[in-house]
C-alpha positions as CSV (number, residue, x, y, z in Angstrom):
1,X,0.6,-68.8,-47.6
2,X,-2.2,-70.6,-48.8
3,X,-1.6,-72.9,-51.7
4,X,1.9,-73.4,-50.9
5,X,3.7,-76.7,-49.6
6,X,7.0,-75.9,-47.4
7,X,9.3,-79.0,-48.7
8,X,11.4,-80.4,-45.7
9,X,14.9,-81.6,-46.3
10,X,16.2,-84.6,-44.6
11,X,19.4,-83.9,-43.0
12,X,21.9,-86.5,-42.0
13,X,21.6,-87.8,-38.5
14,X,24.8,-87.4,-36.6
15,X,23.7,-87.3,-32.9
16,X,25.6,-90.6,-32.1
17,X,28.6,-89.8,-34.3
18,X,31.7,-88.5,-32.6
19,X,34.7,-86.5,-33.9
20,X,37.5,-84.6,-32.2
21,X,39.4,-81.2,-33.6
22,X,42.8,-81.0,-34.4
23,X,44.4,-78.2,-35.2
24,X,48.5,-77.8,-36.4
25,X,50.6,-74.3,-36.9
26,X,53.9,-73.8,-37.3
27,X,54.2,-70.9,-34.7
28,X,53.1,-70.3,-31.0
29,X,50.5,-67.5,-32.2
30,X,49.6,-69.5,-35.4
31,X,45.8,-69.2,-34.3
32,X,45.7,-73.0,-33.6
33,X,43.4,-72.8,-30.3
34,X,41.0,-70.4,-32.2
35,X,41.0,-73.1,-35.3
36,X,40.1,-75.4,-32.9
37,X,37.6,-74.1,-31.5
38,X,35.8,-73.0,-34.8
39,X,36.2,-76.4,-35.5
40,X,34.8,-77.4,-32.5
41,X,31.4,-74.5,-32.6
42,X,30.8,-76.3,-36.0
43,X,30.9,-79.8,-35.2
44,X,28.2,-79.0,-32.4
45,X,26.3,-76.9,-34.9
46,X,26.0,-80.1,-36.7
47,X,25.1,-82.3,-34.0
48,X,28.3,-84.5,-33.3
49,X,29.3,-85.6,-30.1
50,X,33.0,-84.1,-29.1
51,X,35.7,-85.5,-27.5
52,X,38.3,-83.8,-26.3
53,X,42.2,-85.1,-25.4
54,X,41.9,-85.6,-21.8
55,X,43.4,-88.5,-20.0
56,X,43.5,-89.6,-16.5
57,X,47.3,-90.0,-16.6
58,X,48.4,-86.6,-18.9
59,X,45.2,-84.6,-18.0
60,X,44.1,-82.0,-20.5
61,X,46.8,-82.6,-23.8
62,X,46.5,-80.0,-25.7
63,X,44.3,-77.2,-24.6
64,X,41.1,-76.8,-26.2
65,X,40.4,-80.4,-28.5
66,X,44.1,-80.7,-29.6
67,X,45.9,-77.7,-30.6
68,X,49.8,-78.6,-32.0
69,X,52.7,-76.6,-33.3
70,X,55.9,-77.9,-34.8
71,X,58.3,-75.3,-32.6
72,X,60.9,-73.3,-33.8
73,X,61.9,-75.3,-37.4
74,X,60.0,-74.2,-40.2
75,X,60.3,-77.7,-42.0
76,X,56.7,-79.2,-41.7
77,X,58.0,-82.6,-41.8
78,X,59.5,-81.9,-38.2
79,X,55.7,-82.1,-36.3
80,X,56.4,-85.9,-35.8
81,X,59.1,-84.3,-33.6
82,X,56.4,-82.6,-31.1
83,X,56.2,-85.1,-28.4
84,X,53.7,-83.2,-26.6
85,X,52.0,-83.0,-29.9
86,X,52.1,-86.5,-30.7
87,X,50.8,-87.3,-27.8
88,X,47.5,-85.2,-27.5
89,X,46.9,-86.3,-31.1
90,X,47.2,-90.0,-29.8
91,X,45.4,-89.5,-27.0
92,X,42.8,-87.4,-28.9
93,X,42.4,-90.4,-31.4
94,X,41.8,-92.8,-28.8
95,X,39.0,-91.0,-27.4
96,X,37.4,-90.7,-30.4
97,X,37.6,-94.3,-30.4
98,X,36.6,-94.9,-27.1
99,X,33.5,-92.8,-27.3
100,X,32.3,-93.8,-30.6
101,X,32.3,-97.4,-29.5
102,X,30.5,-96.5,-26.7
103,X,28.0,-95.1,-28.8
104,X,27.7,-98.4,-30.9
105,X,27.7,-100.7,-27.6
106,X,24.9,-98.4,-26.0
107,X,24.4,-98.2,-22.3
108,X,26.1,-101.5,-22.3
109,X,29.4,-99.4,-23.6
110,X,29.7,-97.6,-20.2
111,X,30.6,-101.0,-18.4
112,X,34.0,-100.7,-20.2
């Protein structure tokens, strides 16, 4: 319309910012792959980079980003007890890692 400015926002930049989903339930339908992936939709919505917790030696940990349930006890303090768990949040975590430095090093970080 004539007369009116349109005021643009500045929105953070987080193209070269990585993160990774995690998601923990206490039962094997607790929805933790569809957590995930909401997670997931929204960090791309937002413009992050994702890792996921795939490894060369494990291969995909954890389904879709790093879903995790504590098994059959219903104390919460028993997660630490999911080995598979621990793991794909380990190897999740060092992803993350990896690619964000990567990101900081440039193209020089794919010589690693």
């Amino acid at each position: 319309m004539p007369g009116t400015s349109i005021t643009t926002c500045r929105y953070p930049d987080f193209s070269k910012m990585v993160a990774g989903a995690l998601s923990v339930g206490a039962h094997r339908h607790g929805g933790q792959e569809e957590t995930v992936n909401n997670i997931i939709s929204f960090l791309l919505c937002t413009g992050l980079l994702v890792a996921g917790s795939f490894n060369t030696q494990h291969g995909p940990v954890g389904y879709t980003g790093g879903a995790r349930r504590t098994g059959a006890c219903e104390d919460s303090k028993n997660i630490t007890q999911d080995e598979y768990g621990m793991l794909g949040t380990a190897i999740l975590g060092e992803r993350i890692g990896q690619t964000a430095a990567q990101l900081k090093l440039g193209s020089q970080g794919l010589m690693i």
